[in-house]
C-alpha positions as CSV (number, residue, x, y, z in Angstrom):
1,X,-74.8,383.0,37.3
2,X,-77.8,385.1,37.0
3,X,-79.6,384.1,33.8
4,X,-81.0,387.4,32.5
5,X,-77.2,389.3,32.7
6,X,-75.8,386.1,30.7
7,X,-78.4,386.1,28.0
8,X,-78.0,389.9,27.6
9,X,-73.8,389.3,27.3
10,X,-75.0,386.8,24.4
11,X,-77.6,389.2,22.4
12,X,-80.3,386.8,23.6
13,X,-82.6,389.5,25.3
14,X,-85.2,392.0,23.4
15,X,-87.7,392.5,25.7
16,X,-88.7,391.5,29.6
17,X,-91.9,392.5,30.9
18,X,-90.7,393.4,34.0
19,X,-87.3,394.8,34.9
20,X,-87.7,392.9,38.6
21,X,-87.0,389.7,36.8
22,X,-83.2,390.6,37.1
23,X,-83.4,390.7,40.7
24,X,-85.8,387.8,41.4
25,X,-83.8,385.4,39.2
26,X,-80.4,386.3,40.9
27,X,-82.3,384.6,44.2
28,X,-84.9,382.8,43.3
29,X,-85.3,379.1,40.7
30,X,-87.6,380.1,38.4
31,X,-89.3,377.5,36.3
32,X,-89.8,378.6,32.6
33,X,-91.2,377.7,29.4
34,X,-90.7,377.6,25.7
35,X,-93.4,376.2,23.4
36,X,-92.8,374.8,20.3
37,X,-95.8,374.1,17.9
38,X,-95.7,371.3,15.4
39,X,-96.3,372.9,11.8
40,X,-93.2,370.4,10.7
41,X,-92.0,366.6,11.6
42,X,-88.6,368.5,12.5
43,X,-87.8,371.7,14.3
44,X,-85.5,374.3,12.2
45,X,-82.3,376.3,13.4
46,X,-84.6,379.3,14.0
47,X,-86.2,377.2,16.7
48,X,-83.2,376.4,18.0
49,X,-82.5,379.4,19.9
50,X,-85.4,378.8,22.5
51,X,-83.8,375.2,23.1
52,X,-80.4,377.6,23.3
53,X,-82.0,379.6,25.9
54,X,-84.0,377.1,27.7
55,X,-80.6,375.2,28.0
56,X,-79.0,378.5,28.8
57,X,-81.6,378.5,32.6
58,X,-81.1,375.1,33.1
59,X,-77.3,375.4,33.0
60,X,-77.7,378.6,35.3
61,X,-80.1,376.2,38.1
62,X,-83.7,377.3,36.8
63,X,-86.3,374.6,35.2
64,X,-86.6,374.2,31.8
65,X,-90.1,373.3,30.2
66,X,-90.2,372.4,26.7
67,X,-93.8,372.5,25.7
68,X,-95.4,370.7,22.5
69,X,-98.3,372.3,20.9
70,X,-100.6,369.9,20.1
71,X,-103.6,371.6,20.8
72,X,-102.2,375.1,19.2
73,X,-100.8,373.1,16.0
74,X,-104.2,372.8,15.2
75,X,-104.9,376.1,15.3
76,X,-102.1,378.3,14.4
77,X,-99.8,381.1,15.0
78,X,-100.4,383.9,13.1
79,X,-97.1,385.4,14.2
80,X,-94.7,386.7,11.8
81,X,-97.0,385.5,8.8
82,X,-99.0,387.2,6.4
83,X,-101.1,384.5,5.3
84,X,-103.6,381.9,7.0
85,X,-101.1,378.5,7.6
86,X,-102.8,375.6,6.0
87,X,-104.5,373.2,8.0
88,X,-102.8,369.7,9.1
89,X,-104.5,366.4,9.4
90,X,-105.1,365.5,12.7
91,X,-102.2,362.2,11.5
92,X,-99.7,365.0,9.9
93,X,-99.6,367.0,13.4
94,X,-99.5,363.8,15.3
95,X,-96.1,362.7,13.2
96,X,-95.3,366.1,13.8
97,X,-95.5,365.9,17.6
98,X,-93.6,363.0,18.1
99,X,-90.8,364.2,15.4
100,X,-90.4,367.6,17.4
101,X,-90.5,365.9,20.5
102,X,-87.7,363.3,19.9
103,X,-85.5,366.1,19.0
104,X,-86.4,367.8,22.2
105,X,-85.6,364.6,24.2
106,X,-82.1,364.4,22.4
107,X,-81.2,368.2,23.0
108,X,-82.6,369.3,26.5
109,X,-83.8,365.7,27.9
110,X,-80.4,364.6,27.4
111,X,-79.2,366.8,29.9
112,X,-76.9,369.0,27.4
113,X,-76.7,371.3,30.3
114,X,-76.0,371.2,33.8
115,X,-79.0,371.4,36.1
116,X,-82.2,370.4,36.7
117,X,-83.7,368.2,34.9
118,X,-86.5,369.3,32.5
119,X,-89.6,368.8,31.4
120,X,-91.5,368.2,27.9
121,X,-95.5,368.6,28.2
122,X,-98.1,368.8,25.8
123,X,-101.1,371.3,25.8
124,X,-103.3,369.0,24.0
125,X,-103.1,367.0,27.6
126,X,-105.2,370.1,29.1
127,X,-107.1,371.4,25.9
128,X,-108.6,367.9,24.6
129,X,-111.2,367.6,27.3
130,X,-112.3,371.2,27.3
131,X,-115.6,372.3,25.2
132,X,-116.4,375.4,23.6
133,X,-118.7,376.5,25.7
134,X,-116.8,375.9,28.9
135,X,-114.1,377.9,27.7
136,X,-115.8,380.8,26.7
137,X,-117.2,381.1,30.0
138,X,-113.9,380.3,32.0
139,X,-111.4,381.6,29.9
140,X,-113.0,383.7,27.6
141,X,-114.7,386.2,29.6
142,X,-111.7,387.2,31.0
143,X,-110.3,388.5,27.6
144,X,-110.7,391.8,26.0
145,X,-111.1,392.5,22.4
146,X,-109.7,395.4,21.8
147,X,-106.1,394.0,23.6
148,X,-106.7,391.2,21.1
149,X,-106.8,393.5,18.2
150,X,-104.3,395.7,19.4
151,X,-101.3,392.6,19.0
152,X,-99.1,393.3,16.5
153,X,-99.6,390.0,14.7
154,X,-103.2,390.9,14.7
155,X,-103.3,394.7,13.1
156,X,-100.4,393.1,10.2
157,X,-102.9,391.0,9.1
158,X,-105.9,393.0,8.9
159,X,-103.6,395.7,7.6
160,X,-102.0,393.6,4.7
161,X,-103.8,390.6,3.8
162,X,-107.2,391.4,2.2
163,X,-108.5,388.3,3.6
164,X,-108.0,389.4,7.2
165,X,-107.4,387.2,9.7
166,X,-109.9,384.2,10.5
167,X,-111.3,383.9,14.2
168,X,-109.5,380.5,14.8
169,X,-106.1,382.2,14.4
170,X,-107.6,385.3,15.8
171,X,-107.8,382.6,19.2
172,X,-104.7,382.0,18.9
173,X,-103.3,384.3,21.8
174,X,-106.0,383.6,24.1
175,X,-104.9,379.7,23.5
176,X,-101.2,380.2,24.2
177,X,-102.0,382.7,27.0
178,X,-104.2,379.9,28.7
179,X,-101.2,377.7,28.8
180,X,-99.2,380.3,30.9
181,X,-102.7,380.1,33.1
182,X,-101.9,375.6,33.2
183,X,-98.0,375.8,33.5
184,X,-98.0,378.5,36.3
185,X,-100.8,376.9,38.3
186,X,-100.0,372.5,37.8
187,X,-96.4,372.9,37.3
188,X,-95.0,376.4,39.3
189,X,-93.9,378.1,35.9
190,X,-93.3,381.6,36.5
191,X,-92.0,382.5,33.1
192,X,-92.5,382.1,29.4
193,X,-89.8,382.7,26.6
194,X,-89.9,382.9,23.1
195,X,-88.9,384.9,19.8
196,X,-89.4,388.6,19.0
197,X,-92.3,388.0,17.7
198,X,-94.2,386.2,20.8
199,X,-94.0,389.2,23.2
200,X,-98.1,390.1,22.5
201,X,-98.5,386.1,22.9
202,X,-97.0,386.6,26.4
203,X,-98.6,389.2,27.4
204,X,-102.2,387.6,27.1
205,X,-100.6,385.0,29.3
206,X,-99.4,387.2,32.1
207,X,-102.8,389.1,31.8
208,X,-105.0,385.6,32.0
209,X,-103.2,384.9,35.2
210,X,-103.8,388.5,36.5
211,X,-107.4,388.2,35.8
212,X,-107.8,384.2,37.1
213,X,-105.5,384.5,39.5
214,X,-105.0,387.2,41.3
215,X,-102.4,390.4,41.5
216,X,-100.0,388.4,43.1
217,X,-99.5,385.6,40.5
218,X,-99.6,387.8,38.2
219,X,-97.0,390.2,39.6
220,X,-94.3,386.9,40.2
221,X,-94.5,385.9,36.6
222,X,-92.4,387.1,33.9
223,X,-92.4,387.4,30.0
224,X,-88.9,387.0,28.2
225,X,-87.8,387.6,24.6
226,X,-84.8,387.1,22.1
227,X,-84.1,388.2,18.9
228,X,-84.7,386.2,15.8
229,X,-82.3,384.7,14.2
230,X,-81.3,386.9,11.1
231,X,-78.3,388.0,8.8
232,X,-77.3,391.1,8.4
233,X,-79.3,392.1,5.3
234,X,-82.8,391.1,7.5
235,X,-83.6,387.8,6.1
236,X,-83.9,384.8,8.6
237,X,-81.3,382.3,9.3
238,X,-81.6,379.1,8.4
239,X,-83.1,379.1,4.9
240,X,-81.0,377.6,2.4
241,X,-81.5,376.8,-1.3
242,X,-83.5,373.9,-0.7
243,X,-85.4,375.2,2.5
244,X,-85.2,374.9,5.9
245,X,-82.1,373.8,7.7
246,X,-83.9,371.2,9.7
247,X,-82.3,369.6,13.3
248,X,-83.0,366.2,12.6
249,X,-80.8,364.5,10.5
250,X,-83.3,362.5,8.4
251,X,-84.3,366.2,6.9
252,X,-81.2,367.5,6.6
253,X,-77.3,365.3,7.3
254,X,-75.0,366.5,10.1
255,X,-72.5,367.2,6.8
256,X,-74.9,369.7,4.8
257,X,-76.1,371.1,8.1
258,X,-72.5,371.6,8.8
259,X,-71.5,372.6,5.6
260,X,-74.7,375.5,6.4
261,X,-73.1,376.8,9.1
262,X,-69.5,376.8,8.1
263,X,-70.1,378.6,4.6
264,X,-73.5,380.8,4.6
265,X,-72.3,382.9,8.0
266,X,-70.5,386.0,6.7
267,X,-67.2,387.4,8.9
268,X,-69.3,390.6,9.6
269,X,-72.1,388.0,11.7
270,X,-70.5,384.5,13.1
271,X,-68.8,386.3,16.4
272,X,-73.1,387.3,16.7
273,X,-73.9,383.9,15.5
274,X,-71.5,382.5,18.1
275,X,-72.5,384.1,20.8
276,X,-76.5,383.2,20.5
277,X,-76.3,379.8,19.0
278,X,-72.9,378.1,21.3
279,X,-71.7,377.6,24.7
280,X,-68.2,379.1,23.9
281,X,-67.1,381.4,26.9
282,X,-67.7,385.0,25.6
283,X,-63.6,385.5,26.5
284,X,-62.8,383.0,23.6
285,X,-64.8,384.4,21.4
286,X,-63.7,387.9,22.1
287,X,-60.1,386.9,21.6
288,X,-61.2,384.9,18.5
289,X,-62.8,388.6,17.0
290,X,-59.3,390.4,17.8
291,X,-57.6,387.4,16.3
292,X,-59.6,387.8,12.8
293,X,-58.1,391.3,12.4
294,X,-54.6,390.1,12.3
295,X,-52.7,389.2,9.2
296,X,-51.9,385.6,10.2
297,X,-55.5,384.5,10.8
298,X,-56.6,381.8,8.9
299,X,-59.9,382.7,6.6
300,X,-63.5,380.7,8.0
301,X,-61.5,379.8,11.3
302,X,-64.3,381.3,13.1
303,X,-66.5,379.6,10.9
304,X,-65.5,376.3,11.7
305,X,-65.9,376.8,15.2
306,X,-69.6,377.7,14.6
307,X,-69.9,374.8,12.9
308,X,-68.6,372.5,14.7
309,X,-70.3,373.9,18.1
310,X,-73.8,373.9,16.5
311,X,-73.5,370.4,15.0
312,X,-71.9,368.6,18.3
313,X,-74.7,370.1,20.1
314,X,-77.5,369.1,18.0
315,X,-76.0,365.5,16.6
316,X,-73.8,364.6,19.2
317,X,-70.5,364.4,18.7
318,X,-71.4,361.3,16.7
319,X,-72.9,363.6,13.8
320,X,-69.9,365.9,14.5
321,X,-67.5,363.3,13.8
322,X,-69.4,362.1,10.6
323,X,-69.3,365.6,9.0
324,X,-65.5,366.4,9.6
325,X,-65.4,363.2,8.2
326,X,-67.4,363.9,4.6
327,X,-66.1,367.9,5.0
328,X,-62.5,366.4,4.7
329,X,-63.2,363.1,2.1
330,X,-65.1,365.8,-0.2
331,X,-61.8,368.7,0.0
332,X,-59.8,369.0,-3.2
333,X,-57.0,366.3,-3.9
334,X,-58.1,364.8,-0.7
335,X,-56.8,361.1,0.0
336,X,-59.2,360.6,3.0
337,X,-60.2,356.7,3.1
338,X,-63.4,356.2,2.8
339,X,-67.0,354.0,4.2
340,X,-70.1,353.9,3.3
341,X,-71.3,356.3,6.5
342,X,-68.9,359.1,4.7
343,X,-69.9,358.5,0.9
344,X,-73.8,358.2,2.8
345,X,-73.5,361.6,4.5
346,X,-72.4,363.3,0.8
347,X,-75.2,362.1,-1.0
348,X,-77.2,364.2,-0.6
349,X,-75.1,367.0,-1.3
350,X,-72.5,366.0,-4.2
351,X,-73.8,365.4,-7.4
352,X,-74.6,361.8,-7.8
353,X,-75.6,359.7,-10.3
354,X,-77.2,355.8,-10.7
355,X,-76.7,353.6,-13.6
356,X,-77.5,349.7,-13.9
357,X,-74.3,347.5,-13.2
358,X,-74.3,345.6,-16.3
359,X,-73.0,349.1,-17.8
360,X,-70.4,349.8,-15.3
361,X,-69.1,347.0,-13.8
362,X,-66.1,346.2,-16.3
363,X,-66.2,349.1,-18.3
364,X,-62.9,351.4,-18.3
365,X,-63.5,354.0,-16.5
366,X,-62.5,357.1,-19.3
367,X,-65.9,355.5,-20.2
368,X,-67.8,355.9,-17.7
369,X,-66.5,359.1,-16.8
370,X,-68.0,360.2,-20.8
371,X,-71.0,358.5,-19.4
372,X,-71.8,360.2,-15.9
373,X,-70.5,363.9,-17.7
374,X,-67.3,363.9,-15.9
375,X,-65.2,364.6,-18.9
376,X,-66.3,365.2,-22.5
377,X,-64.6,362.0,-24.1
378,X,-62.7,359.2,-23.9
379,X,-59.8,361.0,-25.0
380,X,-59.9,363.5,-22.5
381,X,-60.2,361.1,-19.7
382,X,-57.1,359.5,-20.2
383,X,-55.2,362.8,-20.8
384,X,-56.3,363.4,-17.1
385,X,-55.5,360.2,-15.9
386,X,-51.9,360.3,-17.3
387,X,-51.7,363.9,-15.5
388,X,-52.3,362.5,-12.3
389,X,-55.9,364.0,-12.0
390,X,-58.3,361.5,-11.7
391,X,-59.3,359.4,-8.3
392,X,-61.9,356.6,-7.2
393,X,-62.6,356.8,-3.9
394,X,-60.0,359.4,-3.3
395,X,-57.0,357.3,-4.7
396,X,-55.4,358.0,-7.5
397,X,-55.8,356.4,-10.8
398,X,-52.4,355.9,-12.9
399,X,-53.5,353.3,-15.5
400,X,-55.3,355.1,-18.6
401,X,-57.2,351.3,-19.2
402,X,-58.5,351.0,-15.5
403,X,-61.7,349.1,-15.3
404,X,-64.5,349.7,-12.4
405,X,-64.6,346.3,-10.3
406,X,-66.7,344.9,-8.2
407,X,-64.2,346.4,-5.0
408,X,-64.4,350.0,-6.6
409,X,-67.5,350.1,-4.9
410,X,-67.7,350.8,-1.3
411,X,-70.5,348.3,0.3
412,X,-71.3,347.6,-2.9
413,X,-72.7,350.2,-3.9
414,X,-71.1,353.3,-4.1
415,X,-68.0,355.0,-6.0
416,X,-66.9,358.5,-5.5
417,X,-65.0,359.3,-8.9
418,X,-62.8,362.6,-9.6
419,X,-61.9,364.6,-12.5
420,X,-59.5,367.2,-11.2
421,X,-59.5,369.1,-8.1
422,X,-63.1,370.3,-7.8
423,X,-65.1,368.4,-10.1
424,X,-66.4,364.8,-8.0
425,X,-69.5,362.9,-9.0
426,X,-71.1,360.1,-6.6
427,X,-71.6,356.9,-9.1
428,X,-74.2,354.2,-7.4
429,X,-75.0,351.1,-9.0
430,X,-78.5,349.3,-9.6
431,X,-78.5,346.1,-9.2
């Protein structure tokens, strides 16, 4: 498959430097690059288009590279941003590292695509050893500063922020471009890729080997962009109420990341959302957009495909399995047994509340529900309970005198309690 034709079927091209790279990648394995720079201890699902597309040129025969900024984490991007970033600890972008590059292990190193194998580098390897002084004179002459003012992410700030922009994140291009100058000439990468927003980034890379290198290197390397990741109204995807939708599930479970996906994509965008962030064949989803227009098609089908694609590729079809799981145990009237993994993978998502066991643990539970705001007395409770509308653990309740017991709690610990269809409340107990 040539890679450039299949990312442009997807809506993962904006820009190429050069329109040879069409021909030269139909004939030719390329080696390419993404970097990735730690300003978090978990990548986002912005981020994850460039693992998308990386995966997308390992599956068509090319070699990946995942780089980890390490060196330009200390430095930072002043893409996209208005204002300085604030400065990590040398410990904070260490944790960072290693957090980013686990995920990067588990989604390209795991060999989620077919072909070569690929590789995860870090630029702090080639930066930590180099002085100021040696740099100017190696790298820095080469530069020019009016290019350097001339970047877009450059002439925002200065245009925008009354502060400017300071010199360290001023370097930032010439630092990124350098590591184009280290990929192309230890490892035989011919092309970089990133967001929207990276294209002046790569172009200080392609210009660096020019200058070092020679014509020739300069004229077999290539620059690649794709879009960033945004609704319809503009704003970016993957910001929810609480933040980022992070890809690692100690920041965010495979359930609310799930539950992300399936209900913040509007009809009008998931066939876009499907195309840049699965592996579904474009057929499918063509017939799955002619399907939607029919009366028979069932509402947030599409939806759930999203969903589900995007969390089996990022958790495994372990996390996958686990948010169906909560997704179904969490639906109105639902009689779905349940564990501790399930009632786990909610809690962070359903309202939950602790109290001591001395003041559940044989206590009726028209009581308790008074006690955790599930119904607004005693009285009330029961009247549910006799209606059939009140479950622990998703079973129903009959008896109006029902006590909580040591076995209501799953591991010990945990209760899921309902009061009608929509209204649940996780209970834990302190011991």
């Amino acid at each position: 498959m040539n890679i450039v034709e299949v990312l442009r079927s997807r809506g993962l091209v904006q820009d190429i430097t050069s329109p040879a790279l069409e021909k030269i990648a139909a004939t030719e394995t390329l080696t390419v690059y993404c970097g990735f720079d730690p300003t978090a201890e978990s990548l986002h699902l912005g981020n994850l288009l460039g693992i998308i597309v990386l995966t997308w040129f390992q599956r068509c025969g090319h070699q990946p590279v995942a780089l980890l900024g390490g060196a330009t984490g200390r430095v930072g991007d002043p893409s996209g941003r208005s204002t300085e970033r604030p400065v990590l600890s040398e410990e904070e972008i260490e944790r960072n590292v290693q957090g980013i590059r686990r995920i990067l292990d588990q989604l390209i190193g795991s060999g989620n695509g077919a072909g070569p194998g690929p590789s995860i580098l870090n630029n702090l390897d080639w930066f930590k050893g180099v002085g100021l002084l040696s740099f100017l004179r190696d790298v820095g002459k080469f530069a020019r500063v009016g290019t350097m003012l001339s970047r877009d992410a450059v002439k925002s700030r200065m245009e925008l922020d009354n502060e400017g922009i300071s010199f360290t994140e001023f370097t930032y291009q010439l630092l990124q471009g350098y590591d184009f100058v280290h990929l192309n000439r230890e490892h035989g990468v011919r092309m970089q890729i990133g967001g929207s927003d990276q294209m002046g980034n790569i172009i200080t890379g392609l210009e660096l080997i020019r200058r070092m290198g020679g014509g020739a290197q300069e004229a077999a390397c290539f620059g690649l962009t794709f879009p960033l990741l945004t609704k319809a109204d503009g704003t970016k995807m993957g910001k929810s109420a609480d933040g980022a939708v992070w890809l690692a599930a100690e920041k965010m479970s495979p359930f609310k990341f799930y539950q992300y996906l399936l209900t913040s994509v509007a009809d009008a965008e998931v066939i876009k959302f499907l195309r840049m962030l699965t592996f579904v064949p474009l057929e499918d989803i063509t017939e799955l957009e002619r399907s939607m227009q029919q009366p028979g098609y069932q509402p947030n089908t599409a939806q759930r495909l999203l969903a589900s694609e995007v969390t089996r590729f990022v958790h495994g079809q372990q996390g996958l399995d686990q948010a169906l799981s909560a997704t179904k145990a969490l639906a109105p009237g639902s009689d779905t047994k349940l564990d501790i993994d399930t009632l786990e993978a909610v809690a962070g998502s359903a309202p939950m509340v602790e109290l001591p066991a001395g003041q559940v643990l044989g206590q009726t539970l028209t009581e308790i529900m008074v006690a955790i705001k599930l119904q607004e007395s005693k009285s009330a409770g029961r009247r549910l309970i006799k209606g059939g509308g009140v479950r622990v653990n998703n079973q129903k309740v009959s008896d109006e005198q029902q006590t909580l017991k040591e076995d209501d709690f799953i591991d010990g610990r945990l209760a899921l309690i309902a009061a009608g269809k929509k209204n649940k409340m996780l209970l834990r107990i302190v011991r």
